[in-house]
C-alpha positions as a printed NumPy array, in Angstrom:
array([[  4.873, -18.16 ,  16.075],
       [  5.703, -14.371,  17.2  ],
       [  6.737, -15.565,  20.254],
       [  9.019, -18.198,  19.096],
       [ 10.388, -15.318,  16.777],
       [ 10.669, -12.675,  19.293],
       [ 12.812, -15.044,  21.767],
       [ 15.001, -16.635,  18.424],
       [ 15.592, -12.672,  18.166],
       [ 16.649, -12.159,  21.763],
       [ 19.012, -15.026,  21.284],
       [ 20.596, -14.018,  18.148],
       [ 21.204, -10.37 ,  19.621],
       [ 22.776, -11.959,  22.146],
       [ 24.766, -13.858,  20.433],
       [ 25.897, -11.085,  18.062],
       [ 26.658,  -8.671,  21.221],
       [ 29.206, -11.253,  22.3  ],
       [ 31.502, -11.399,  19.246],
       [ 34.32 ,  -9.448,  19.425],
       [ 34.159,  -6.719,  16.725],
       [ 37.701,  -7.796,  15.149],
       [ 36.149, -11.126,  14.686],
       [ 33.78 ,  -9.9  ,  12.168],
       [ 36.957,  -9.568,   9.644],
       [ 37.426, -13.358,   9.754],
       [ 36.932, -15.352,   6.926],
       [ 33.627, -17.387,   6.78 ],
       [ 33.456, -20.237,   3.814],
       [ 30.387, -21.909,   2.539],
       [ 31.75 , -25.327,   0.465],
       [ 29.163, -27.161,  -0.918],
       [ 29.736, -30.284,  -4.033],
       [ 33.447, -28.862,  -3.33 ],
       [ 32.74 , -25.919,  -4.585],
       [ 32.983, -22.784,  -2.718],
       [ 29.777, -20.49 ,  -3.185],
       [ 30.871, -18.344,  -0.464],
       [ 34.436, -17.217,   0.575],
       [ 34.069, -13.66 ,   2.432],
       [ 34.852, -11.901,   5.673],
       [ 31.96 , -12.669,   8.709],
       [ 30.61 ,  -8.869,   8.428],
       [ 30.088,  -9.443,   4.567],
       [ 28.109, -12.781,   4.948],
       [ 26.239, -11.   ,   7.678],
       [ 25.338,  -8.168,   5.461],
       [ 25.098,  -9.399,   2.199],
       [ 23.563, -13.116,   3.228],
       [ 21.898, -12.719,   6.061],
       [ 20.419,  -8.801,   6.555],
       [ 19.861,  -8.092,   2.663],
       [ 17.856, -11.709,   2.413],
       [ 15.954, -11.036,   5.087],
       [ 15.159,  -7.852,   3.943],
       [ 14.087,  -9.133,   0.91 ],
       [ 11.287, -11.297,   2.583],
       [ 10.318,  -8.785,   4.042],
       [  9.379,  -7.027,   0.954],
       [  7.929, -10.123,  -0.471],
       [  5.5  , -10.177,   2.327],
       [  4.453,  -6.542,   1.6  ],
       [  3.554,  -7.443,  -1.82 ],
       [  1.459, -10.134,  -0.72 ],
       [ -0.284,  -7.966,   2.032],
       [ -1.053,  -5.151,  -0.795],
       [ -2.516,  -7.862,  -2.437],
       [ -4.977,  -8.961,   0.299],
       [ -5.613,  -5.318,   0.829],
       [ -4.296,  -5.34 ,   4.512],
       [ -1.894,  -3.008,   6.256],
       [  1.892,  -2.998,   6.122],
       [  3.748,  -2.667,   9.335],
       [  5.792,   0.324,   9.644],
       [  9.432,  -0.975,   9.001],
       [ 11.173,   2.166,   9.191],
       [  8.452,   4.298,  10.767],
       [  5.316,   5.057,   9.553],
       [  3.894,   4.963,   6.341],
       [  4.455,   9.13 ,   5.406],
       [  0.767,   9.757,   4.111],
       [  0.333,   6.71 ,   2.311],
       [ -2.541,   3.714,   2.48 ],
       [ -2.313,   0.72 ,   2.673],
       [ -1.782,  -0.05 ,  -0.556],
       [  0.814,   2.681,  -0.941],
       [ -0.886,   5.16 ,  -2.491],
       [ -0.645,   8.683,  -1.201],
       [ -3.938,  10.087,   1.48 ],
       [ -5.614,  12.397,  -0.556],
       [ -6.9  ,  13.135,   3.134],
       [ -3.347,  13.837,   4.246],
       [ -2.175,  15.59 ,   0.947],
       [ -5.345,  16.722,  -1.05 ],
       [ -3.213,  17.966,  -3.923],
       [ -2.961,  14.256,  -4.311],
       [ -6.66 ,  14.138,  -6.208],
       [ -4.777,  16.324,  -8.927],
       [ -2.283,  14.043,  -9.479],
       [  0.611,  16.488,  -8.076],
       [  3.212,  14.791,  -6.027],
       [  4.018,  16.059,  -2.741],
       [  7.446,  15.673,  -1.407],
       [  8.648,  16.184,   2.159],
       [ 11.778,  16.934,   3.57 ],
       [ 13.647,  14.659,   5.343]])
């Protein structure tokens, strides 16, 4: 299944490197029961339909693998101090015991 995933991903960059960045301002309609549910530039239905979707599976998955007790993949790095479950390492941050929240500069 990665596999599969990793080359559908190769393809869709692909595909995405090719279109022509004034092209992204072009209207995109989704009719369904003649109705139209979506009626937006191409860049909006990328961003709001596509990325923000897929982001939300994402987190969906990382509720279910909390659940399970497993690890979360790093999605935007790692996990700064936290377990698996998202708590903070009172190994990395021993304040942590005493309930005081440690905050990090970006």
């Amino acid at each position: 299944m990665l596999e599969t995933f990793d080359q559908q991903v190769a393809e869709a960059k692909a595909v995405l490197a090719g279109i022509a960045p004034e092209k992204w301002n072009d209207n995109w309609k989704f009719v369904a029961g003649g109705q139209a549910w979506i009626n937006e530039s191409k860049y909006e239905v990328w961003r709001n339909w596509v990325l923000n979707h897929q982001i939300h599976h994402r987190a969906q998955l990382g509720v279910y693998l909390r659940l399970l007790n497993k690890p979360i993949p790093g999605m935007y790095g790692p996990l700064g101090g936290r377990d698996v479950r998202g708590h903070i390492s009172v190994d990395k941050y021993p304040r942590a015991k005493l309930g005081i929240l440690v905050c990090e500069p970006l």
